[in-house]
N, C-alpha and C positions, 0 to 999 in steps of 0.2 A: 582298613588294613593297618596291623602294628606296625610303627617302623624300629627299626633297626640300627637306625643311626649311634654312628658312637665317637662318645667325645673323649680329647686328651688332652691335657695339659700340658706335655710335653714341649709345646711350644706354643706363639702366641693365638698362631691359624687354629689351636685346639682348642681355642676358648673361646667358643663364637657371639659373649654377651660381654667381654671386656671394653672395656670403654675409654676412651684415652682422654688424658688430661692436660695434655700436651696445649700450652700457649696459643701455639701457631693457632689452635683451631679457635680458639677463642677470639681472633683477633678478625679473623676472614668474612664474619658476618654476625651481624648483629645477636644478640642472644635471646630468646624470647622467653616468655613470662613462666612458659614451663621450666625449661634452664633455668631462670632465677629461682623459681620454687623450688626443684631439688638442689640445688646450690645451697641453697637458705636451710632447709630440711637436714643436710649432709653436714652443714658447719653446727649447725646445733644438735646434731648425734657426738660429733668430736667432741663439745663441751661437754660433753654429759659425759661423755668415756673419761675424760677430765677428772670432772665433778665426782666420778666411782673411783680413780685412782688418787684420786686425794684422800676419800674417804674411806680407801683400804687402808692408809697409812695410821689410823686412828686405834687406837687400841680396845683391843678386844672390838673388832667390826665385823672381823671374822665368823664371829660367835651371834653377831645379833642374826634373829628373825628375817625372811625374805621381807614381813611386812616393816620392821623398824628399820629397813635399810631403805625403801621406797618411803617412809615417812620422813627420813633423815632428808636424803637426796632432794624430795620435791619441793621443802622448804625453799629451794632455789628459784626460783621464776620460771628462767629457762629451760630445767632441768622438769619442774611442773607443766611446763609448756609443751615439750615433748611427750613426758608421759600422758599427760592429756591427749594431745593428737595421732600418739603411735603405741599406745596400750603392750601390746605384744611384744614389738621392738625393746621398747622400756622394759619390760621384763626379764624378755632375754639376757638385757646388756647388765640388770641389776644383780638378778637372781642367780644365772645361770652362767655371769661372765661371757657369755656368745654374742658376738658380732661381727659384721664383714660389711665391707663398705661400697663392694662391689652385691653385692646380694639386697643394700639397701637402696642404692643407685638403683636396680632393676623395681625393685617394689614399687618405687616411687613413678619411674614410668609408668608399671602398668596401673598405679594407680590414677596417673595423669590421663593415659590411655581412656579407660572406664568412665573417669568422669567426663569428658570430651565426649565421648559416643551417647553417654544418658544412659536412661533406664536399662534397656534392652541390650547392653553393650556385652553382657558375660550371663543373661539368663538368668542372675539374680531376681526371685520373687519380691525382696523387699531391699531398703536402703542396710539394713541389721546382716540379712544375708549377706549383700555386698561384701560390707569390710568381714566377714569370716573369710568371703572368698579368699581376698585379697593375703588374708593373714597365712591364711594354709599357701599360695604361693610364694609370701615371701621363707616359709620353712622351706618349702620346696627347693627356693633360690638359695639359702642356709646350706641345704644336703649336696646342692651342686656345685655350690664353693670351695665346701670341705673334699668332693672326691677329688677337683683338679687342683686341689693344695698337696694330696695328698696322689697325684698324680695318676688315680686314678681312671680306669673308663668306665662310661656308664651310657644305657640309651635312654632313649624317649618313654618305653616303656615302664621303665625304672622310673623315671622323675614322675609320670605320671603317677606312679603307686605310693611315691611317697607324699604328694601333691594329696590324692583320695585319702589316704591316711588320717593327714592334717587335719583336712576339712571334717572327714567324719569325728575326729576328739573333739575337735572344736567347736561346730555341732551340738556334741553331747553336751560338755560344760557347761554351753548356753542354755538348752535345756534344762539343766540340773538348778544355771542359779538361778532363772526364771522361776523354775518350781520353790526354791529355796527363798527366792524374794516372794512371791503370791503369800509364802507360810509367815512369814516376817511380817508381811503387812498385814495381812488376818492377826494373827496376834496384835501387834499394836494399836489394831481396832478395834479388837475384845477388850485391850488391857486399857484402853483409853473409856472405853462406854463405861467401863466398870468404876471408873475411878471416878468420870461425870456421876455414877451412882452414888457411890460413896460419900462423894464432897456436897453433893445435893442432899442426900440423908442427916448428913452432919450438919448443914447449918438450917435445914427446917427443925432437929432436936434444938440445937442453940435458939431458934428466937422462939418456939412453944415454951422454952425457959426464961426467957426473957435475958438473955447469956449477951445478944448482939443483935442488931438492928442490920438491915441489906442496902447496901449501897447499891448506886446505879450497877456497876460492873460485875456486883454479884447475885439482881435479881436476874441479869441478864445470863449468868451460867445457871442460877439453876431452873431460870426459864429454858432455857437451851437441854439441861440434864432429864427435865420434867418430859419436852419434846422428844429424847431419845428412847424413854419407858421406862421411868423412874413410878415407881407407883407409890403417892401418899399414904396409902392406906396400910402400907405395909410395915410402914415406919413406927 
């Protein structure tokens, strides 16, 4: 059965995933290792929001490439450290300027969530599937920030749709550069035998000239090139 539920931001009861930050509660009981992790998680998304408003102040940064802005940025440790472990997040916050801190607070649960349970915790077939999951709910959490910023209602129904949405682009991309990496490494293994061909052709010419003599290192590639189906006779 759909439900129908609908949320408002009109006030604070209307935002039933807000999370307070509030001292007092930090103080009442110890914190555990989850708390530290998105703690840790959260202070280093800040820097990196940092780290992009720094680097909008730079001239002409406006104008660079989504990829020289992610190459610029990750020169950083931390800022590489993130985009390394939250890919999508980094993107967002680089590329597209979007972020919310509440929306990344929730990720990070359910990422917590997920890994606690194991395998079977979200019907993930593989660990790859996983984090797609993960990534399509945190857009999900994105789209439900921005309706109660914008004071919007929305139901369960909705978040779901836009939740399948995600997952299915996301999905497909991975699909796309899987296929797109398989053709990359085909090629660079055609384009690598060819070259073992080549270099092996060229220096069995040189020593029937008497041009060069083989050292250890080079009877060993074009032992290696002869091994791949280099044929002498051809030469």
């Amino acid at each position: 059965m759909t439900s129908s539920r609908r949320y408002s931001s009109r006030d604070t009861r209307g935002h039933p995933y807000r999370m307070s930050d509030s001292k007092s509660d930090s103080k009442s009981e110890p914190k555990s290792q989850t708390d530290l992790f998105i703690e840790a998680a959260i202070q280093c998304a800040d820097d990196v929001k940092e780290a992009i408003e720094a680097a909008g102040k730079i001239k002409g940064y406006a104008d660079w490439s989504d990829q020289e802005k992610i190459t610029h940025l990750t020169k950083d440790t931390a800022c590489n450290m993130f985009y390394v472990r939250f890919p999508l997040i980094a993107r967002y916050m680089i590329c597209l300027g979007i972020f919310s801190r509440n929306a990344f607070k929730r990720f990070l649960q359910k990422y917590c969530e997920v890994t606690a349970k194991g395998k079977k915790a979200d019907g993930a077939k593989s660990p790859e599937e996983r984090i797609i999951m993960l990534q399509a709910r945190y857009v999900q959490y994105l789209w439900e920030e921005k309706q109660w910023e914008r004071k919007q209602t929305f139901t369960h129904s909705q978040a779901r749709t836009v939740y399948s949405d995600a997952l299915r682009m996301l999905r497909q991309e991975t699909d796309e550069f899987k296929a797109n990496y398989d053709k990359i490494k085909e090629h660079l293994a055609e384009a690598k035998k060819k070259a073992d061909s080549e270099r092996a052709k060229e220096l069995l010419t040189r020593l029937t000239r008497n041009e060069q003599t083989l050292g250890d290192e080079s009877l060993r590639r074009l032992y290696d090139a002869l091994k791949a189906g280099v044929d002498h006779k051809e030469m």
